[in-house]
C-alpha positions, -999 to +999 in steps of 0.1 A: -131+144+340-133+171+315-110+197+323-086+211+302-047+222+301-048+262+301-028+257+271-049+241+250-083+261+255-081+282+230-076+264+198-099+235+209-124+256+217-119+277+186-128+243+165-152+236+189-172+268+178-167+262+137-179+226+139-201+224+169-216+188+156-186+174+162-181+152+191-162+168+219-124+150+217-109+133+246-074+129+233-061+158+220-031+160+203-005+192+191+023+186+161+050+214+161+069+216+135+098+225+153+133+217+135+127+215+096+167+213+091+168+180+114+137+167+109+129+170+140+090+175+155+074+178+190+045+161+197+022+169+227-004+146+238-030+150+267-061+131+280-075+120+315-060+088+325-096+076+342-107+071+305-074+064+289-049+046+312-017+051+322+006+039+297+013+052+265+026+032+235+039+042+196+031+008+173+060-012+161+041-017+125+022+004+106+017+006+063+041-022+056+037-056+072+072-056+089+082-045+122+098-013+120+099+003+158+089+036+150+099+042+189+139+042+176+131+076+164+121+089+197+139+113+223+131+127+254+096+112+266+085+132+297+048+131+314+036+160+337+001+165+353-025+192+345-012+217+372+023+208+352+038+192+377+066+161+364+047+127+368+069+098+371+074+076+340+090+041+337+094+027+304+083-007+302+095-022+268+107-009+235+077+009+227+056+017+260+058+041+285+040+037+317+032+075+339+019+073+376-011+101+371-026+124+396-060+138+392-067+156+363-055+151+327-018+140+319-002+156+295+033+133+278+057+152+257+081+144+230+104+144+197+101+123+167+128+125+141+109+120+105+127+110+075+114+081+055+099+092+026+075+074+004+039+061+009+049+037+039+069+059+058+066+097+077+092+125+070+092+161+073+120+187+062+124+224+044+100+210+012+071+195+029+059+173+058+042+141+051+023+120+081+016+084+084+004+088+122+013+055+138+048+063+131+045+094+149+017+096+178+018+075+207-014+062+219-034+050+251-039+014+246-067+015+273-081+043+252-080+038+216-119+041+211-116+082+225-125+108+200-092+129+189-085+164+178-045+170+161-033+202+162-003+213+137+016+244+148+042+263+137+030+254+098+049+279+073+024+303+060+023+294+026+020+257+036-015+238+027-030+206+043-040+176+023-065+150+045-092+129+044-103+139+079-122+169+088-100+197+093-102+235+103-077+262+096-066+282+125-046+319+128-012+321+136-006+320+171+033+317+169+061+347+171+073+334+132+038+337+118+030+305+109-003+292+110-017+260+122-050+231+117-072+213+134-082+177+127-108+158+140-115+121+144-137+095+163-104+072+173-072+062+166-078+032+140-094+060+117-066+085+123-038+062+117-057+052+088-055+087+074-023+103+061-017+137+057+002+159+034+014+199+040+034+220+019+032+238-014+017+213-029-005+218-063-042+202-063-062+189-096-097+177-084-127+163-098-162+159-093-177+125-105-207+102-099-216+125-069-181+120-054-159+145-051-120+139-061-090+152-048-059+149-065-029+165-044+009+164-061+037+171-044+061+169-075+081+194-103+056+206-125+076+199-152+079+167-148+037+157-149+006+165-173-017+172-144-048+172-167-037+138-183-033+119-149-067+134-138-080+121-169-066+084-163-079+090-128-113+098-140-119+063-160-102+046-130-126+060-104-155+058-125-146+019-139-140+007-104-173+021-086-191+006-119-177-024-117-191-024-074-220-009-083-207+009-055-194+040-039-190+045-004-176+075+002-183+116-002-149+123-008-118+102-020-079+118-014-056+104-039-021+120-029+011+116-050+051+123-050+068+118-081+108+125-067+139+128-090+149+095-074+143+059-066+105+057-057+079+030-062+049+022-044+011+027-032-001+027+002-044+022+005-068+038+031-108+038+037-109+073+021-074+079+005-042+065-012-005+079-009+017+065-044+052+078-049+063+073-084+098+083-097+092+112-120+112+093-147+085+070-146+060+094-163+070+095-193+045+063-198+017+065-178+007+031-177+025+025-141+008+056-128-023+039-139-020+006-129-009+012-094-035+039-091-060+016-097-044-011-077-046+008-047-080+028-053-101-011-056-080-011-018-109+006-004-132-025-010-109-051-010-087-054+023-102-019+038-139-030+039-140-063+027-116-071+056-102-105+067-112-115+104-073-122+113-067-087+105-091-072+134-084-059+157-054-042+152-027-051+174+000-024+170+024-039+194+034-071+171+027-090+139-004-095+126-011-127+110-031-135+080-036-162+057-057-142+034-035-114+015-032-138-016-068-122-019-069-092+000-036-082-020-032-103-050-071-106-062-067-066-062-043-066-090-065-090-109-093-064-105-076-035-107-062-047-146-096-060-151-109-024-144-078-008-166-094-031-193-130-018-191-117+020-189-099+017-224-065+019-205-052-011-213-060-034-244-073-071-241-036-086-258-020-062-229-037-079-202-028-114-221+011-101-218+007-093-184-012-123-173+017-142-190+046-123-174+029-132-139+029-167-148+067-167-159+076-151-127+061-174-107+073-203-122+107-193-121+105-192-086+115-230-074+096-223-037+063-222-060+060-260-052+071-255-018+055-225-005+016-218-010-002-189-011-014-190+026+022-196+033+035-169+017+009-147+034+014-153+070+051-151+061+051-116+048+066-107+082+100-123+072+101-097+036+124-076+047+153-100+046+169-107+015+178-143+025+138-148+025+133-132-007+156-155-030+133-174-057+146-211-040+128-196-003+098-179-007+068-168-038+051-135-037+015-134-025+007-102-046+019-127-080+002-161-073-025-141-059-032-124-093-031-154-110-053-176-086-075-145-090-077-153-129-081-187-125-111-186-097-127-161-124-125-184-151-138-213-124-166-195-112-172-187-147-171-224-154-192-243-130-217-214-133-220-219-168-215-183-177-239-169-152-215-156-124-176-144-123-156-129-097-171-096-098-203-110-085-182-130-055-173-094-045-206-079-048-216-104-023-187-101-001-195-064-003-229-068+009-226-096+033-191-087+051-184-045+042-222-035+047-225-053+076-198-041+092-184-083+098-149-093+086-146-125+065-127-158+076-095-157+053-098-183+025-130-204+039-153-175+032-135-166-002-144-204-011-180-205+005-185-170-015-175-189-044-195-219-039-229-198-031-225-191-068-215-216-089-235-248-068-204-265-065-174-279-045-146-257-050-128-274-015-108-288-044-094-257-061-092-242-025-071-272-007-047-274-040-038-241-052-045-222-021-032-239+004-014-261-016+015-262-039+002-281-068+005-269-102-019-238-111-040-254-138-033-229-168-042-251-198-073-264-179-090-232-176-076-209-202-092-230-222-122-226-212-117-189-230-104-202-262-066-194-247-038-215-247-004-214-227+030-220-242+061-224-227+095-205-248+129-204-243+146-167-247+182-155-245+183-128-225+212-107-209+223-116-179+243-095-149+256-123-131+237-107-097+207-102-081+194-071-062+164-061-051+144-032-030+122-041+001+094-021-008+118+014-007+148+024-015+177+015-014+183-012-043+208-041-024+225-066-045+213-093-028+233-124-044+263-125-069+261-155-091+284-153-119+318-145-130+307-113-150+297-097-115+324-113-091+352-095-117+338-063-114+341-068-081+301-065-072+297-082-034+263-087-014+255-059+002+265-035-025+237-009-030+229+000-071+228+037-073+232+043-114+229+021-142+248+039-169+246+073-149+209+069-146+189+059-118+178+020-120+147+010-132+121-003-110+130-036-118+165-040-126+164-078-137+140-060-171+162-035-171+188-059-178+169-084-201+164-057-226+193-051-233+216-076-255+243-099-240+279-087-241+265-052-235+293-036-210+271-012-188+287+014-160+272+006-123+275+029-094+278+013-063+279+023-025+291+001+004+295+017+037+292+053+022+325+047+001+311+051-040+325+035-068+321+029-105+324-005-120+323-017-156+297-053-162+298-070-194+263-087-198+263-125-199+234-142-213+211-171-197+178-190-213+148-184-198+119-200-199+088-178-208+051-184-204+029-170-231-006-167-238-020-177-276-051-168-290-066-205-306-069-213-339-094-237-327-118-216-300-150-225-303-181-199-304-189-207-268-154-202-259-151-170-278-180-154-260-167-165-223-135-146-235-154-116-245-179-114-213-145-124-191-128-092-206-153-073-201-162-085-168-197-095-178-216-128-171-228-144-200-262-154-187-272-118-178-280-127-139-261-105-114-261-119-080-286-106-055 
């Protein structure tokens, strides 16, 4: 059936008359922003059960891979029928609602309180509202394939809408003037794949390549050079669609928050990217850049080129995957490699980062324990700091970078110069994202690598993929006329380690040595101020540049009591991992380097 509420014939078939093309929606959806001081919104949703079904469900996950239950932030769930009679509704677990419908279309109401800021999260007060909508629009799950329309009501007038999706403005229709939109989308996937951003926001776009660029801020204008992020954003774009002799999109949404606070984080979509930076940050652009072109390669790598065990969806639980070593890690590698070819970072730059990577990881003891695979399907458990500690777990996103380098240099090996990495993803592009298939985790990445260099890379694959053998450095940096020495360096040393799981707040996690256990740090203990200031994003580098027997002031918060403490620095030895340039690099070496930097094959042949 396609009957309507009474209540909602006028906006939809207000849009209906702007954008007539569009298919008619079968789920339609209204936002009011009701209760700015409480972050507090209403949410209407209304469909015909015949198409839908009768239950009604908000996903546990969404943006991060860790359950969350968005549900916790529900009240007062009611269903009613289209005649507005109250439909009896049983809920059936956490996060599902079943209704018992009567002809017609059902119509469920509710509040969602909003108040997680950042990339991964949904909040809206006073300032602004920003959406990620699995975390605040329940769905059918007989009926995720129905076309949508979201309303937002109740929008302050001098509020504007930042979204990938189609959208219409419509007149107030509310006694306090405010105003309201209309998006449209073919289903659910694509709209919680979409986040949206309203307030007073200011915009910077582009036009480039035939693309057009937008670039929304939601920031202190004194804290950002809008033109000089647009231009960083400019040799990103225009590097990366080079580099995939590729661009498959009209538009692209890049959308930022740079808060006088902790921040720290990208979060990638098809045809967008949310990144909150602290503002302090900005000062040196080179984290805007490098987690702006982190997340922008996103729209290839993990969005398109998509691993099977990731599809479909399932909203209700984990989703396991042994592939994000490539679909997460492999995107830094190409993301610095593209920073490289823009002019944004120099070739000795990329060296120092390549090294720092391999210092982390080998200071981690679970290295030889835990492979890449592993630490993939066990993203799940990241949220607990017990999982986190260097003798338990690796990260996926750091040996993932590095098994990106080395399969680069491999490929670039057995192919005698004629293929490198960037060819393995034109052909992933074309045979998995143009097709519309996903690829089987790490069997596909290794047959895509063996179509090109002609041999058996099962090796490589079984060992440093799956495996936990020792990443072989020496082996194929030399290949580039590179060689890897291991150093021992003082640095200072807090006697504790904290950490962030993905947000805010920084928790001390572990408190190892006597400088920390007399100032009376404890687990638990959240960092608010190093020195009056708010920590860096990574507190251990923080810490190691600055000398042993430094005394530095910490502000801690346990419980909601605060309380400053005075830490005198030890110091430790650490190993370090550096890259050197040869003294002995042959010529053939020398030119791998310079077509690897460059991400060029040697033997002009781009894969067909």
């Amino acid at each position: 059936m396609r009957s309507r509420l009474a209540h909602c014939l006028a906006s939809l078939f207000l849009f209906v008359a702007v954008a007539p093309a569009q298919t008619e929606s079968k789920l339609d959806y209204t936002i009011t922003l009701a209760d700015a001081a409480h972050h507090r919104v209403h949410v209407t949703m209304s469909y015909d059960p015949e198409s839908g079904g009768n239950q009604v469900q908000l996903p546990v996950w969404n943006a991060l891979y860790q359950v969350r239950d968005f549900a916790k932030n529900v009240i007062a769930v009611k269903a009613s029928s289209q005649s507005g009679e109250q439909l009896p509704l049983t809920q059936i677990d956490k996060t599902t609602w079943e209704f018992r419908p009567k002809p017609g279309w059902a119509r469920i109401e509710y509040d969602v309180v909003l108040d997680e800021g950042g990339p991964f999260g949904a909040q809206f007060n006073a300032h602004h509202a920003f959406f990620n909508f699995a975390e605040v629009l329940m769905y059918p799950p007989a009926g995720r394939e129905l076309p949508i329309a979201v309303r937002f009501d109740q929008i302050p007038p001098s509020w504007k809408l930042a979204t990938p999706l189609p959208s219409v403005s419509l007149p107030a229709s509310t006694s306090n003037g405010g105003s309201g939109y209309v998006l449209r989308v073919n289903n659910y996937d694509r709209l919680v794949d979409s986040p949206c951003e309203l307030g007073e926001f200011a915009e910077s776009d582009f036009e480039q390549g035939g693309a057009k660029y937008r670039v929304v801020i939601d920031a202190d204008a004194r804290d950002y050079d809008a033109p000089k992020l647009v231009e960083s954003l400019k040799k990103i774009t225009a590097a990366e669609t080079a580099w995939m002799d590729d661009r498959p999109f009209e538009t692209y949404l890049f959308i930022y928050h740079f808060p006088h606070g902790p921040a720290g984080g990208g979060m990638e979509h098809a045809y967008s990217t949310a990144i909150d930076l602290s503002a302090s940050e900005l000062k040196d652009l080179k984290n805007f850049q490098s987690v702006s072109a982190h997340e922008f390669f996103h729209l290839w790598n993990v969005k398109r080129i998509r691993p099977q065990s990731l599809e479909p969806i399932d909203y209700s639980r984990e989703n396991y995957t042994r592939a994000l070593w490539f679909s997460e890690g492999v995107t830094t590698t190409v993301g610095d490699l593209a920073l490289v070819n823009a002019g944004l970072m120099k070739p000795e730059e990329y060296f120092n980062k390549i090294s720092a990577a391999i210092t982390t990881l080998q200071s981690r003891t679970a290295h030889v324990t835990q492979s890449a695979e592993e630490s993939s399907l066990n993203t799940w458990l990241d949220k607990y700091p017990a999982y986190r500690s260097p003798e338990r777990s690796i990260n996926y996103y750091n040996k993932g970078e590095l098994l990106g380098v080395l399969l680069d240099l491999k490929i670039r090996q057995d192919s005698h110069g004629r293929y490198s990495i960037r060819d393995l993803f034109h052909n992933m592009n074309r045979d998995y994202a143009k097709q519309g298939k996903f690829f089987q985790d790490s069997d596909s990445v290794r047959a895509a690598a063996e179509s090109l260099t002609g041999s058996d890379l099962r090796g490589f694959f079984d060992q440093y993929v799956a495996g936990t053998q020792e990443l072989p450095y020496n082996e194929l940096f030399a290949t580039v006329g590179l060689t890897l020495a291991q150093e021992n360096r003082m640095i200072a040393d807090p006697g504790f380690r904290a950490a962030r799981n993905f947000t805010p707040p920084l928790i001390v996690e572990e408190v190892y040595g006597d400088q920390a256990r007399n100032a009376g740090l404890r687990p638990g203990d959240e960092i608010v101020a190093v020195d009056g200031q708010l920590p860096a994003r990574s507190l251990e580098q923080q810490f190691a540049n600055s000398k042993p027997g430094t005394k530095v002031r910490l502000t801690v918060q346990l419980r909601g009591a605060r309380k400053d403490v005075e830490l005198k620095l030890g110091e430790q030895s650490l190993p370090a991992y550096v890259l050197h340039e040869s003294a002995q690099a042959t010529a053939e070496q020398l030119a791998r380097r310079k077509a690897w930097i460059n991400s060029e094959d040697q033997v002009p042949s781009r894969a067909q």
